[in-house]
N, C-alpha and C positions, 0 to 999 in steps of 0.2 A: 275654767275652760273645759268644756265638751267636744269630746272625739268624737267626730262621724265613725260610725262602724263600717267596715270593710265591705261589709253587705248592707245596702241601706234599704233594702226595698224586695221585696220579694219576688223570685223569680217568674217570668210572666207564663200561666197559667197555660197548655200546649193546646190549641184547636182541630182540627180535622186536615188533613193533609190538601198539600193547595194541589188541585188540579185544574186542568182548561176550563172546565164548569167555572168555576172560584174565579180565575181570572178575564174570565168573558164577562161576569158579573162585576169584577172591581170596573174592566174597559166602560161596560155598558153605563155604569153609574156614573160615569165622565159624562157620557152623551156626546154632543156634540165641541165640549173640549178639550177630548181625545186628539192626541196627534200623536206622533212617532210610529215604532215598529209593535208587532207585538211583545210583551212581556218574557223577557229571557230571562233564567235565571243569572244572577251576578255571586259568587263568593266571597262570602265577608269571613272564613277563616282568615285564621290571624293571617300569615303567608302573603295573602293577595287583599287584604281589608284596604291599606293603604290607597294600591291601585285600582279599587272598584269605587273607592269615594272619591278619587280623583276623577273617576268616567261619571259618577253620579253628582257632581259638581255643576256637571252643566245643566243636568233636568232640574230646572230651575220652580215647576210644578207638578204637581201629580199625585199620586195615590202609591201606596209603596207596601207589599205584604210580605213580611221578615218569618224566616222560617228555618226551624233547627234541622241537626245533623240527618233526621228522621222526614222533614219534609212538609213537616205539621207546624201552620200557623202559630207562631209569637205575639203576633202585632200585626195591625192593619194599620195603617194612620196615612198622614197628609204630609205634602210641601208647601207652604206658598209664599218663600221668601228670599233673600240674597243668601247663596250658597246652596241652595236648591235641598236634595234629598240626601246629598251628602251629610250636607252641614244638620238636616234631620236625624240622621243616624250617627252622627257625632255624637250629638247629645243622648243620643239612648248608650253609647257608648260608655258613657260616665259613669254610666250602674253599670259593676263588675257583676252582677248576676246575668244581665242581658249579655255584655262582654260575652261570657263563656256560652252561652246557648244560643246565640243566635251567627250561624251557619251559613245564611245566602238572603237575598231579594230578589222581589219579581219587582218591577216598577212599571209602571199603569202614566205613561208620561203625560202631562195637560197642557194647554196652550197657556205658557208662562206669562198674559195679559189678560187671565180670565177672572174675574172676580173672585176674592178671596172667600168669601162667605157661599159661592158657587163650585168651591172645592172643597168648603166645610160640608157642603148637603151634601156633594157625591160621596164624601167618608162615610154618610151617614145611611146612607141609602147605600152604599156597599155592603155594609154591615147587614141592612136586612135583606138586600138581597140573596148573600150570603149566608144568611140564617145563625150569625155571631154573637146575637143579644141573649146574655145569658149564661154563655157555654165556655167564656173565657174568663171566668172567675170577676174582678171587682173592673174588668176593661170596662167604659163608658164611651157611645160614640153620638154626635150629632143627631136630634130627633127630628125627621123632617117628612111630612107625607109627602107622595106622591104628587101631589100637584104645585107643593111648594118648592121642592127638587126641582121639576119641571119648568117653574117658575125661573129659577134661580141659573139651569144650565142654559137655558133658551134665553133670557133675560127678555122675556114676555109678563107683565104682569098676570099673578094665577088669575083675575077672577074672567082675564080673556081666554083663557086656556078650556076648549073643551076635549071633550073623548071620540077617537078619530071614529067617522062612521064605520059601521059594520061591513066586512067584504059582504061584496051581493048586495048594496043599497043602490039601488038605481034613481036616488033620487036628484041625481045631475051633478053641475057642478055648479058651486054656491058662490063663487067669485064675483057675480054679477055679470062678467064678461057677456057680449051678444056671442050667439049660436055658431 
């Protein structure tokens, strides 16, 4: 018989400290299935973890950035399921390494009926937005360009997606609409 060890996994690797930048970019990479308020922070010290996963219960979707005593990204990741971001930081709860350093949440809420694979691209595209790939030691996030994000928030197939014209294009408006 094999004992898990008390420490199963290595402590997750500290990012660049979250500020409005960071979290206008995790918003933005929702696009248009953003809802709620802006990103507050919530404390997950021990003390009040109970009651911040009882409030994070209800965001049943979204994008969630966990960050230590210091301020400085943990973890980026996703919701998109029954028990919402709570029941996500449950599980990162189970690793006593994350347990002791991870200190509070911003959470980035999504429209809890938005396609799951449309909340996989926004993880992924937060991350480059954010400029994460790389910097957080062996973290892996969703690889998705630009148009297939696009694709995915909008639920427009990409190859009808084009690039909005330029300010200053006077070339009308392309609706077909009469004058």
């Amino acid at each position: 018989m094999s004992v898990v060890p008390l420490d199963c996994c290595a402590e997750p690797v500290a990012g660049p400290v979250v500020d409005g930048r960071m979290l206008r970019h995790a918003r933005t990479a929702l696009g248009p299935l953003a809802c709620g308020d802006w990103p507050a922070p919530h404390s997950l010290v021990t003390e009040r973890r109970a009651r911040t996963l009882a409030v994070l219960d209800e965001v049943l979707a979204g994008l969630y950035l966990v960050v230590d005593a210091d301020g400085r990204l943990r973890w980026l990741g996703k919701a998109h399921r029954d028990g919402g971001v709570g029941a996500r930081l449950r599980d990162h709860f189970r690793h006593p390494e994350r347990s002791r350093v991870y200190a509070g949440v911003f959470v980035v809420e999504a429209d809890p009926f938005s396609p799951p694979r449309a909340i996989e691209a926004a993880e992924g595209w937060a991350a480059d937005l954010i400029g994460l790939r790389g910097r957080m030691g062996p973290r892996t996030w969703p690889v998705v360009t630009q148009k297939q994000w696009l694709a995915l928030v909008t639920a427009h197939p990409a190859s009808g997606i084009r690039r909005p014209r330029p300010a200053g294009d006077n070339t009308g408006d392309r609706s077909g609409k009469p004058a």
